[in-house]
C-alpha positions in Angstrom: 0.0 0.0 0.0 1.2 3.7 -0.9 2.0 6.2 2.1 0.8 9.0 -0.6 -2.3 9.9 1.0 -1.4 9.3 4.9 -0.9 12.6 6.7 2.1 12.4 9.4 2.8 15.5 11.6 5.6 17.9 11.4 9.2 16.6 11.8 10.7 16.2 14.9 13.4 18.5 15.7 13.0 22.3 17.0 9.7 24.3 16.4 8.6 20.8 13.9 9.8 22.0 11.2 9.2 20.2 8.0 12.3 18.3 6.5 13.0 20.2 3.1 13.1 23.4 5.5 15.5 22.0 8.0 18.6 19.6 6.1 21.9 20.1 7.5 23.3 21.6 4.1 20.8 24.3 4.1 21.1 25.3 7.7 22.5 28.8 9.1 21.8 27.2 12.8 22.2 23.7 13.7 21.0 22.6 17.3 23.0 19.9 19.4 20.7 18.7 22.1 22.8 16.8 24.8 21.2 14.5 27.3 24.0 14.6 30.7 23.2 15.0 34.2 26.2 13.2 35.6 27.6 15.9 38.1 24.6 17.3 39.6 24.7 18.0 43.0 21.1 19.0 44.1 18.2 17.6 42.0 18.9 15.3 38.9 16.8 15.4 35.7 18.8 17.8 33.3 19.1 14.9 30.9 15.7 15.1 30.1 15.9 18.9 29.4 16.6 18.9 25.6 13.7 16.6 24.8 11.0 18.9 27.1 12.7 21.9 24.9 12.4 20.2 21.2 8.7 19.0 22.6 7.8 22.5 23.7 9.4 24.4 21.0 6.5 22.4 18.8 3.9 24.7 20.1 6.1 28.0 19.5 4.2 30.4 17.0 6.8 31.1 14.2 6.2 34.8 13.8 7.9 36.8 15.9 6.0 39.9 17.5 9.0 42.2 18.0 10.6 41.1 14.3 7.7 41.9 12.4 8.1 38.5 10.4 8.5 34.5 10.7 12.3 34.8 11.2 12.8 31.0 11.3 10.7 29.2 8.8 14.0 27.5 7.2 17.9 27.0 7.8 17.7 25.3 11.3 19.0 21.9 11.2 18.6 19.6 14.8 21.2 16.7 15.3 20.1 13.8 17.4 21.3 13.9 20.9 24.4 13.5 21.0 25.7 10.2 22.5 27.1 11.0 26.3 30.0 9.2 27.8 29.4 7.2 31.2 33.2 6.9 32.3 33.1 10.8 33.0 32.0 13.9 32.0 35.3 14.6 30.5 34.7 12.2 28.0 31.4 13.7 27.2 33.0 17.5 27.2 35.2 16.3 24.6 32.4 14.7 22.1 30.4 18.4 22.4 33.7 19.7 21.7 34.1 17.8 18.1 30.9 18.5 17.7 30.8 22.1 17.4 34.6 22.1 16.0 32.2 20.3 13.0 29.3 22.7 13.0 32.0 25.9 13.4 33.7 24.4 10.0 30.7 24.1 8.3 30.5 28.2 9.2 26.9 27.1 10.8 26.0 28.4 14.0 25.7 26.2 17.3 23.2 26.1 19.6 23.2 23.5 22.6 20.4 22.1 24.4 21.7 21.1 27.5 21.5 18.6 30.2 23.9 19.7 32.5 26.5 22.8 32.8 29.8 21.3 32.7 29.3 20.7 28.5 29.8 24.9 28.2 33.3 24.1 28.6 33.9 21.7 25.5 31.6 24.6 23.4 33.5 27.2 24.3 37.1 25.0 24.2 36.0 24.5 20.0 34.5 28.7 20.2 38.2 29.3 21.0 40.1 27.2 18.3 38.3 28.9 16.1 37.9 32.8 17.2 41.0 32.7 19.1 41.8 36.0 20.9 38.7 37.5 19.7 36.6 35.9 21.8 34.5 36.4 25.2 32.0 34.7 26.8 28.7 36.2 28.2 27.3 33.9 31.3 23.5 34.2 32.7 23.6 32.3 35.8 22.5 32.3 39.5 25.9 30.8 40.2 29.6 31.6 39.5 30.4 28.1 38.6 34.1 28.9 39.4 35.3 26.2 41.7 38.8 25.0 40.2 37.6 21.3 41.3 34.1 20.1 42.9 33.4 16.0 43.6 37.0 14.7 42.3 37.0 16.0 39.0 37.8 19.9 37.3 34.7 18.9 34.9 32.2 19.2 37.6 29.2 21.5 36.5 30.0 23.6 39.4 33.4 24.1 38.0 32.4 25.0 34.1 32.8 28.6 34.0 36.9 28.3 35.9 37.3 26.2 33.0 35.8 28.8 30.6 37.9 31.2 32.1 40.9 29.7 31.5 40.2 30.1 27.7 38.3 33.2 27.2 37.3 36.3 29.2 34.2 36.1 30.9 31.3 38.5 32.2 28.8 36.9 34.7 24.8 38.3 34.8 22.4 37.5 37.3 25.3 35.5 39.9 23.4 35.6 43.5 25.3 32.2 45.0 28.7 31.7 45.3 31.0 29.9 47.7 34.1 31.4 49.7 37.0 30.0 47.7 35.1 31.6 44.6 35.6 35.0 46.1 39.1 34.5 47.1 39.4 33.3 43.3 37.8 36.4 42.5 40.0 38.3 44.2 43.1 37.2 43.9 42.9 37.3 39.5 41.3 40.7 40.2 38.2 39.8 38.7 35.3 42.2 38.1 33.5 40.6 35.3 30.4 39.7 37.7 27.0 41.7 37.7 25.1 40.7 41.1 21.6 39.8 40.9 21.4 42.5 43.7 22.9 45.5 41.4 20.6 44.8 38.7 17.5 45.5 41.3 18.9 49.3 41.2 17.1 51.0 38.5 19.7 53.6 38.6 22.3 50.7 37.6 23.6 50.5 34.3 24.9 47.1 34.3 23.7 46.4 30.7 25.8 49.1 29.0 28.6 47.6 31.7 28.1 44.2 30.1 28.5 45.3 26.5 31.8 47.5 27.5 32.8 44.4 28.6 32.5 41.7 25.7 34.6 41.6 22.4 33.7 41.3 18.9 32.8 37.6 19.1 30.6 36.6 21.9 29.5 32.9 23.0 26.5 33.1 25.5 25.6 30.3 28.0 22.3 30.3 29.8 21.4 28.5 32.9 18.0 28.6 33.5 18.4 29.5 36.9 19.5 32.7 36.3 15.9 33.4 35.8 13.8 33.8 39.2 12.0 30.8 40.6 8.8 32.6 39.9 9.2 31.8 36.2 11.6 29.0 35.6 11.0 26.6 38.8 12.6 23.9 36.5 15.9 23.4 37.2 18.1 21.7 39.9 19.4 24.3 42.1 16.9 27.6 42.1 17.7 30.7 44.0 15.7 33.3 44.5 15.7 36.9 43.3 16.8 35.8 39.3 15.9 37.4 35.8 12.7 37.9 34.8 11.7 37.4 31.1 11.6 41.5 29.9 15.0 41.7 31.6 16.5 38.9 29.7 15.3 39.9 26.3 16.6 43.1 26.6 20.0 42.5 28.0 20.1 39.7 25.2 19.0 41.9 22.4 21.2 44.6 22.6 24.4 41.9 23.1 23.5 40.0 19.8 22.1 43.7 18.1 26.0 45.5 19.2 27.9 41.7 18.7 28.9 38.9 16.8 27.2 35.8 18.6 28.9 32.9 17.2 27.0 30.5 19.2 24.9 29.8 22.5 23.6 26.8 24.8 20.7 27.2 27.3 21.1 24.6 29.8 20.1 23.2 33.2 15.9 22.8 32.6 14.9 19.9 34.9 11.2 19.0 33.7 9.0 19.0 36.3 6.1 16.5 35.4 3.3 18.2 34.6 4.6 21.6 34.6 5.3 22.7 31.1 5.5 26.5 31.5 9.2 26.0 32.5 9.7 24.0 29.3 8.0 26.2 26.8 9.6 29.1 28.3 13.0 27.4 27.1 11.8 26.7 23.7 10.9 30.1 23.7 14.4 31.7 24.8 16.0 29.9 22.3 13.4 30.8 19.0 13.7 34.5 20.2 17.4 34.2 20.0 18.1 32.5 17.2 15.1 34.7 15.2 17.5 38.2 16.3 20.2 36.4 15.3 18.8 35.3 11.8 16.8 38.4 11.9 20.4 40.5 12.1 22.8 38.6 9.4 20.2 38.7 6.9 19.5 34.4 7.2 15.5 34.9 6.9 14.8 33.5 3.3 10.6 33.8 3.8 
């Protein structure tokens, strides 16, 4: 029997859609959805985080209010999840390494669904080979993430952003948590690349134009969803209070991908909460409002 008159739903990869819109050749964006949760310390589940993203992103309305247009109708291209190593999340840093070294060949751009923090480091490791010295990273985060080793190994996710630093400069938004040997860390480099969560309460603060001075040419951003406030993103696996709200984020992310070259992002650290799929959509729609300013600016919409 012929499959010519049976009616299957959209593809599935992020926002569904349809295969002759999405093939890898085509593709200005390519997402890299990566299942890990090894190193977490609080609540596990961040493996399941690209799946609730690709699911949600499904229901995402492809025109975009602010653009004016449907700025990603064509030229995104989703890998399967990328296999995850089990003997240690070293091994799995250095697969999401190759695997953007491919996608940054191919002059595509990266975006990775995460699973855990500690894979930022293998992103920004392959950012770095390529950009070189004209490269910064941009971090949204409850937590500095700059312990030099956590739980026997340098990889922990609690350690990705002292590896980051190591291989790019680095500006920190939203950082409300941070542990004692952090600050002495801080200190003792003379680091000031860190906007509090409480500075960016003061109306009268200008930390966004402080963040821009900041970055380079050539900006990588990493998103933990818990730099958003509880209140809107209760899905991950160590909340804080007193995070981003949604307004906030668009702005500060507008203006750095407006005034910058972003040559790739991940969002990372949604723990789906059964049931509760506002956290999930909310990711799906981070992402589509990135990558449709980021389209939107280099001239990628085709429709």
């Amino acid at each position: 029997m012929s499959l010519e008159n049976v009616h299957f739903k959209a593809t599935y990869n992020f926002l569904g859609l349809p295969e002759e819109d999405s093939r890898y050749e085509d593709a200005k964006a390519v997402i890299i959805p990566v299942p890990y949760d090894s190193t977490t310390s609080y609540r596990a589940g961040t493996r399941e985080g690209p799946q609730a993203i690709l699911t949600a992103s499904r229901q995402v309305e492809l025109f975009d209010l602010d653009l004016g247009c449907e700025p990603l109708t064509s030229g995104v291209h989703t890998f399967p999840e990328l296999e995850t190593d089990t003997s240690g999340p070293e091994g799995t840093v250095k697969n999401v390494e190759k695997a953007f070294k491919a996608v940054f060949s191919a002059n595509k751009l990266p975006v990775m669904l995460g699973g855990e923090h500690s894979i930022t480091s293998g992103a920004v490791k392959a950012a770095k080979a390529k950009y070189k010295k004209s490269l910064s990273v941009l971090q949204l985060d409850a937590h500095s993430d700059m312990r030099d080793e956590y739980e026997n190994t340098i990889y922990n996710h609690a350690c990705v952003m002292r590896r980051v630093y190591d291989l790019a400069p680095v500006t920190q938004v939203g950082i409300r948590n941070t542990c004692k040997d952090e600050i002495e860390f801080f200190k003792k480099v003379k680091h000031d690349g860190i906007i509090w969560a409480s500075q960016m309460a003061d109306p009268k603060n200008n930390w966004i134009e402080r963040v821009l001075s900041r970055l380079s040419d050539d900006v990588y951003i990493t998103i933990d969803l818990d730099a958003l406030d509880p209140s809107i993103m209760p899905a991950v696996g160590t909340p804080e209070p007193g995070g981003m709200l949604w307004y906030q984020t668009l702005e500060l992310l507008t203006k750095v991908i407006d005034k910058k070259n972003v040559i790739g992002f991940d969002v990372v650290e949604l723990c789906p909460i059964p049931g509760n799929i506002a956290s999930d959509f909310l990711a799906a729609k981070l992402v589509f409002k990135m990558l449709g300013r980021i389209f939107k600016k280099n001239g990628w919409i085709s429709k």
